[in-house]
C-alpha positions as CSV (number, residue, x, y, z in Angstrom):
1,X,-4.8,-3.4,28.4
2,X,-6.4,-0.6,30.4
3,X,-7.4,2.7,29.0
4,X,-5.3,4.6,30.8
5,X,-1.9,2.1,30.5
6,X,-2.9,2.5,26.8
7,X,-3.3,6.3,26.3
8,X,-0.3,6.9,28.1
9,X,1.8,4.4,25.9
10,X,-0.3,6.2,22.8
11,X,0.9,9.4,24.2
12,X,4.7,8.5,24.8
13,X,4.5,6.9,21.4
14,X,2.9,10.2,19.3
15,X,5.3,12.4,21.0
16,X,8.0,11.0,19.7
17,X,6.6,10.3,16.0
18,X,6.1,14.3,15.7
19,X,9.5,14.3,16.4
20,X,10.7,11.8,13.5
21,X,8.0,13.5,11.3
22,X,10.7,16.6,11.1
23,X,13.6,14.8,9.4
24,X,11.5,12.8,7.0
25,X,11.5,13.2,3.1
26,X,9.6,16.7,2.3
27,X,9.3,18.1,-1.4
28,X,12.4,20.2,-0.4
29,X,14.7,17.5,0.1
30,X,13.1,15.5,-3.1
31,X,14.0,18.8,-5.5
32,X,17.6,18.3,-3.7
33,X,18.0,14.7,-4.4
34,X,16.6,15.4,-8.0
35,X,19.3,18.6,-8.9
36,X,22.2,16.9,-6.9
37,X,24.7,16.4,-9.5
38,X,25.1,12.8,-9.7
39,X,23.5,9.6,-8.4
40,X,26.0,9.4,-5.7
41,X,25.7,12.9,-3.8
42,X,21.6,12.3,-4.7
43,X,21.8,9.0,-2.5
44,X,24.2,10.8,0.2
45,X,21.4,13.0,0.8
46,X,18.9,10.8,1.7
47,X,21.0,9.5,4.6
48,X,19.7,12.8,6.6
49,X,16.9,11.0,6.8
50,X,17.8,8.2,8.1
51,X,18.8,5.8,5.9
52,X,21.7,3.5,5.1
53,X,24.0,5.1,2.7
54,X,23.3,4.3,-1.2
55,X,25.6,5.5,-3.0
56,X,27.4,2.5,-4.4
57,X,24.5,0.8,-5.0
58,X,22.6,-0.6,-7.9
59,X,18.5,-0.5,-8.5
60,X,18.1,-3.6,-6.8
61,X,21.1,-2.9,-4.0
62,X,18.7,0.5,-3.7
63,X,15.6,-1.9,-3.9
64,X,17.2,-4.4,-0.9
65,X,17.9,-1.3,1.1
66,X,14.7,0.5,1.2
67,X,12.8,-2.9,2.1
68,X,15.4,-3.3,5.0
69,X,14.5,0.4,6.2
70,X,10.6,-0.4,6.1
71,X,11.3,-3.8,8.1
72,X,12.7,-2.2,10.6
73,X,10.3,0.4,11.1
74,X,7.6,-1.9,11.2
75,X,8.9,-3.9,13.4
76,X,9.9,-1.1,16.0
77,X,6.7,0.1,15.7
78,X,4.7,-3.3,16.1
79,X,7.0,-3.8,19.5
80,X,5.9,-0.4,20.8
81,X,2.7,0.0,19.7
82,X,-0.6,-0.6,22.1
83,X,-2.4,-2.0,19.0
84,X,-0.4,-4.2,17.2
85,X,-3.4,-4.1,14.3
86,X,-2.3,-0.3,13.5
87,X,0.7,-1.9,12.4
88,X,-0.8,-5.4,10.8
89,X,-2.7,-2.7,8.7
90,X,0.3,-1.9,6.6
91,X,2.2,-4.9,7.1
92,X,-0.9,-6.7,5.8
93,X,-0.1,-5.4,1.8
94,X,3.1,-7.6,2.1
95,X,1.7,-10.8,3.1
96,X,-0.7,-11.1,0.6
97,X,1.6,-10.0,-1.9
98,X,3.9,-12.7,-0.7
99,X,0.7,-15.1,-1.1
100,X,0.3,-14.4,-4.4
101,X,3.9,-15.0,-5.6
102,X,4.1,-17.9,-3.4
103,X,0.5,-19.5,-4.7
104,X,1.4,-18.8,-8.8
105,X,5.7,-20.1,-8.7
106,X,4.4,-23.3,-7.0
107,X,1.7,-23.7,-9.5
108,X,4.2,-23.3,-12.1
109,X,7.3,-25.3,-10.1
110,X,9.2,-22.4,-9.2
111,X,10.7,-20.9,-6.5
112,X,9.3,-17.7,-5.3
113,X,12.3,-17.1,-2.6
114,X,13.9,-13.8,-4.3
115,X,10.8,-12.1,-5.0
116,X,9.1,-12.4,-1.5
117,X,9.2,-9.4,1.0
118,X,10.2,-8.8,4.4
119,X,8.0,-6.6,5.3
120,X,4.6,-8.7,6.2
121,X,4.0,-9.6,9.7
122,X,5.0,-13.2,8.7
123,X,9.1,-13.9,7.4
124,X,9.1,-15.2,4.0
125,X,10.9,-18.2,5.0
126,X,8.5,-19.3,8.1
127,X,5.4,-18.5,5.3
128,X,7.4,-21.1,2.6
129,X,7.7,-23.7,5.7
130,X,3.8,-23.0,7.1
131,X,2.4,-23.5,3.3
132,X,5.3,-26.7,2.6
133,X,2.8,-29.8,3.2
134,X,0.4,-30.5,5.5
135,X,-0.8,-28.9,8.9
136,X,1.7,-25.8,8.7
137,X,-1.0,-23.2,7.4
138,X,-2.5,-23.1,11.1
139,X,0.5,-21.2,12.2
140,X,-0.3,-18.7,9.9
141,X,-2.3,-15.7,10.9
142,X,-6.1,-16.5,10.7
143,X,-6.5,-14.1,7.8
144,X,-3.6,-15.6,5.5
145,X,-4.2,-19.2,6.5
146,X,-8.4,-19.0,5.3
147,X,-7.1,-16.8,2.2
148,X,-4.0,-19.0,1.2
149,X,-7.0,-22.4,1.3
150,X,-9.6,-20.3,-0.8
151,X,-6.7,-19.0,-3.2
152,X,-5.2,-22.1,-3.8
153,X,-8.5,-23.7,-4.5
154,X,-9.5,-21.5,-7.0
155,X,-6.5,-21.7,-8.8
156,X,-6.8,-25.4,-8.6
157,X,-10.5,-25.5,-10.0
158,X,-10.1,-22.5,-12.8
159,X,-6.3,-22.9,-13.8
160,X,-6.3,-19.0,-14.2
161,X,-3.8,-17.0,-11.6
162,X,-6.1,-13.7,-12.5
163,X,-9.0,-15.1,-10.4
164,X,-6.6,-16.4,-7.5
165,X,-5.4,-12.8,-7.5
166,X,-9.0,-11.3,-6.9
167,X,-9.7,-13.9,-4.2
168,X,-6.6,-12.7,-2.1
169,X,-7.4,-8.8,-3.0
170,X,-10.7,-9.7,-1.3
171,X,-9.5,-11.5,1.9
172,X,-6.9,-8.9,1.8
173,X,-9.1,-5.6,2.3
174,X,-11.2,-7.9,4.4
175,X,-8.2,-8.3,6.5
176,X,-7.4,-4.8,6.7
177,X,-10.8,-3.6,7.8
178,X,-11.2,-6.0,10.7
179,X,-8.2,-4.9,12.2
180,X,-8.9,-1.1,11.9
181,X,-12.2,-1.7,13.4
182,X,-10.2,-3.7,16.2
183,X,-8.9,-0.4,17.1
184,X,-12.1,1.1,17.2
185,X,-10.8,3.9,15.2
186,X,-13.6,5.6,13.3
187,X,-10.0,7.0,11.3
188,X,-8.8,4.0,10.2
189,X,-12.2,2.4,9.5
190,X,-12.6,5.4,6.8
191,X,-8.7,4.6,5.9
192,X,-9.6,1.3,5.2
193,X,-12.6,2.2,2.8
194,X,-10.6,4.9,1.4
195,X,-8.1,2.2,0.1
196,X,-11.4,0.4,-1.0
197,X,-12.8,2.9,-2.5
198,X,-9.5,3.7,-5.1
199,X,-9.2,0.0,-5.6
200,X,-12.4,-0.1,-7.2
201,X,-12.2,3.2,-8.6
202,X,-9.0,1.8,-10.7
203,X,-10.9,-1.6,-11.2
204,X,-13.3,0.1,-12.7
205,X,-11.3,2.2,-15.3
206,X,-9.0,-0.6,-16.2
207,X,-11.9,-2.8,-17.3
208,X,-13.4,-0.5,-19.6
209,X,-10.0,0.6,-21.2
210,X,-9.4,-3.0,-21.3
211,X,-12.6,-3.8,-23.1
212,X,-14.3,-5.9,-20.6
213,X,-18.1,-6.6,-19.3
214,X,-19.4,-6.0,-15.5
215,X,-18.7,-9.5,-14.9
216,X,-15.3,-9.1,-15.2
217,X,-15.7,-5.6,-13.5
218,X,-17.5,-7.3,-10.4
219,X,-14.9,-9.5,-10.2
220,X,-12.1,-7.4,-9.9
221,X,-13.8,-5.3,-7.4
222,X,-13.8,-6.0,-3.6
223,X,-16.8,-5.1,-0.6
224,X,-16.2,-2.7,1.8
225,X,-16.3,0.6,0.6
226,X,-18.3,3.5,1.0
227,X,-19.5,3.2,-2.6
228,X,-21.2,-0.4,-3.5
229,X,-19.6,-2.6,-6.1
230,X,-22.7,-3.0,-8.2
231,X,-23.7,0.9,-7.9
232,X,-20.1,1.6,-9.3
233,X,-19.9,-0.7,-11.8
234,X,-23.4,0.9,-13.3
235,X,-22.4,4.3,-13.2
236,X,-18.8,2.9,-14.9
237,X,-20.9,2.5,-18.2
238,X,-20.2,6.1,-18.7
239,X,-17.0,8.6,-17.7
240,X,-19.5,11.2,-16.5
241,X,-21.6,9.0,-14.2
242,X,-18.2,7.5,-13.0
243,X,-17.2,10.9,-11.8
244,X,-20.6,12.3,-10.2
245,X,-20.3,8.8,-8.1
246,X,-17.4,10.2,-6.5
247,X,-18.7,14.3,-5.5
248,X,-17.6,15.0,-2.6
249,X,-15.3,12.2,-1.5
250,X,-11.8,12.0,-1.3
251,X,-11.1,10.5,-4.7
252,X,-13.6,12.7,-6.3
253,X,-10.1,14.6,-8.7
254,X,-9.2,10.6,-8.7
255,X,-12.8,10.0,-10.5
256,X,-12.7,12.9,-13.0
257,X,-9.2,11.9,-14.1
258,X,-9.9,8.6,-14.5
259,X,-12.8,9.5,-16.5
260,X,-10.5,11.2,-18.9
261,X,-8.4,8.1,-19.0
262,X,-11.8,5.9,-20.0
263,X,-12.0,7.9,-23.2
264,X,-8.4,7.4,-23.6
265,X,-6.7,9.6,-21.3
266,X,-3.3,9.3,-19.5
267,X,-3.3,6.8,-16.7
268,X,-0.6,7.9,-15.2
269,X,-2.4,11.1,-14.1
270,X,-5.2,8.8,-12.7
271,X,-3.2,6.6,-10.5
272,X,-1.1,9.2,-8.7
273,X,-4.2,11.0,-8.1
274,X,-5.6,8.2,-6.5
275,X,-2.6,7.7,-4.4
276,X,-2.8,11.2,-3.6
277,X,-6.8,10.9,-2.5
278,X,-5.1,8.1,-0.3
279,X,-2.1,10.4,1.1
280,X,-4.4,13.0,1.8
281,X,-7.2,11.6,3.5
282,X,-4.5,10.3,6.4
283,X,-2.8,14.6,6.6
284,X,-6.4,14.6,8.7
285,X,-4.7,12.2,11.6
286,X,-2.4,15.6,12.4
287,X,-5.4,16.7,13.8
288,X,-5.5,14.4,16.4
289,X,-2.9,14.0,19.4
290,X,-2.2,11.0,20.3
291,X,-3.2,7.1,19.7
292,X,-3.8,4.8,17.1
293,X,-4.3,7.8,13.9
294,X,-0.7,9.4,14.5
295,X,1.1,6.0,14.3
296,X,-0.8,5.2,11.4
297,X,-0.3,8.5,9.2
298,X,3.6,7.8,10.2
299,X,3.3,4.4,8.5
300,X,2.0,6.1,5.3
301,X,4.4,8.9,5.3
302,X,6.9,6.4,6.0
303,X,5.4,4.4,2.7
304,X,5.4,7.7,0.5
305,X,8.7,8.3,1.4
306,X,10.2,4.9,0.5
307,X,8.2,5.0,-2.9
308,X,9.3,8.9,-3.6
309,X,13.0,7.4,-3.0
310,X,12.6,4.6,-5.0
311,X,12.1,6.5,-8.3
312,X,14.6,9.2,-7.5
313,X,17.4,6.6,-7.0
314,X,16.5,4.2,-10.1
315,X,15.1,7.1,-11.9
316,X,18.8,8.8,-12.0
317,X,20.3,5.5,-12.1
318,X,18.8,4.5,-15.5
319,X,19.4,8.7,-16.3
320,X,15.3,9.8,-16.5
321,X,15.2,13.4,-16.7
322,X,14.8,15.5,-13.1
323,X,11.4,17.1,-14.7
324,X,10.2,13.3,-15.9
325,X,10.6,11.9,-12.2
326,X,9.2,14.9,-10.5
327,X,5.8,14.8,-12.5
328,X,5.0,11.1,-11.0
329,X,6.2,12.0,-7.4
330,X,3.1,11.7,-5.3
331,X,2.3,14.0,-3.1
332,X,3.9,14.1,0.6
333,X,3.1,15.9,3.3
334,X,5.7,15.5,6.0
């Protein structure tokens, strides 16, 4: 596509995601939703943002109906954007997710159908068909096909589904990183290693709460952040090294938090900061006009807010206090 065709599809495209960015969930509308006086006028509210009404729902009716609202975003966005990767970046976390349900129910003869998402750039019931037999993988996207082979082998070989998911968390971030350096976006080549980075960050904390050695650790972690595997597992031997790795990096709060939770601290802290390290390195895209950054913070904004209504609506469902929810609300910054 020519530069110009492109910037001016970029351009169109930007414009009218600044727009949307107004009517999205803000902390405002969250405080609403979390002080409205029952469930119902809570889910009601949510529909000025639009999405389908809630109200009579369940958790999983809630559940069905946010996925449907993220499908359909994705997929308007993959049909208008100039770079489909900007989308396959986020559409990417489904698929493999989707792999690894898929790869552990046939190992144990079950049937993965109601637990796989429509979200990935693949439908689960073309994925069940392409990985059913022989010769259907190559209609898979190059990315799933090689890490479906290499996940299902290792399965095969060790019998342990922990190792299978490490293989696909590799080829996954692999996946991710090759198509935001097909966009030749310096942006979304840091947004990829920012994702990276937190992985291994929370890799990292969870082995040594868990007890476990640097094998294990090295395992868990995946290449392709700005901080090397084997240089973070070393300075995880101790919460203060773990921290210093981190000065002056997005996740550096992340790292001191989840040094506390090494010695025993809350993790709950820890991982919202982290997603919050995450949340705002993309607020740095509204610095930039048009192209492939805008569509790509709207994606995350659009993710935050899905997750954010998520635990209001089951969180009043199942009758967790106002204060309780609001405490592990991540950040937004619509």
């Amino acid at each position: 596509m020519a530069k110009k065709v492109k910037d001016t599809e970029y351009l169109m495209l930007s414009s009218m995601i600044r727009a949307r960015e107004a009517g999205m969930l803000t902390r405002e509308r969250m405080d609403r939703m979390l002080s409205a006086p029952s469930f119902q006028e809570a889910a009601k509210l949510l529909t000025d943002c639009g999405y389908e009404d809630m109200s009579g729902c369940d958790a999983a009716g809630v559940d069905a109906a946010l996925s449907r609202r993220r499908a359909a975003v994705f997929t308007e966005m993959a049909n208008m954007c100039p770079q489909g990767e900007v989308v396959d970046i986020f559409r990417a976390k489904y698929d493999y997710h989707n792999l690894k349900a898929l790869i552990k129910a046939r190992a144990m003869g079950l049937d993965a159908g109601r637990i796989l998402s429509g979200c990935g750039r693949v439908e689960p019931a073309k994925l069940v068909e392409y990985t059913d037999g022989e010769g259907g993988l190559s209609s898979l996207p190059a990315d799933m096909e090689e890490a479906y082979a290499a996940a299902s082998d290792v399965l095969a070989r060790t019998g342990n589904p922990q190792l299978a998911d490490f293989e696909l968390d590799r080829r996954y971030f692999a996946a991710i990183s090759s198509m935001a350096a097909a966009t030749g976006s310096k942006f979304l080549a840091g947004y990829a290693a920012v994702l990276i980075d937190s992985a291994n960050l929370r890799a990292a904390v969870r082995t040594v709460r868990m007890g476990k050695d640097t094998g294990f650790m090295l395992g868990a972690m995946v290449p392709g952040g700005s901080i090397d595997c084997g240089i973070l597992a070393k300075a995880a031997e101790s919460a203060d090294s773990l921290a210093a790795a981190f000065n002056a990096t997005p996740l550096e709060q992340a790292a001191a938090l989840g040094a506390q939770a090494m010695k025993g601290g809350a993790m709950t802290a820890f991982e919202l900061a982290c997603d919050n390290a995450v949340s705002a390195y993309l607020t740095g895209a509204k610095m930039i006009p048009f192209g492939a950054e805008p569509v790509a913070e709207y994606l995350a904004l659009l993710e935050g807010e899905i997750t954010a209504a998520r635990m209001i609506l089951t969180g009043r469902l199942a009758g967790i206090d106002a204060d309780v929810i609001r405490e592990r609300l991540r950040d937004i910054d619509a």
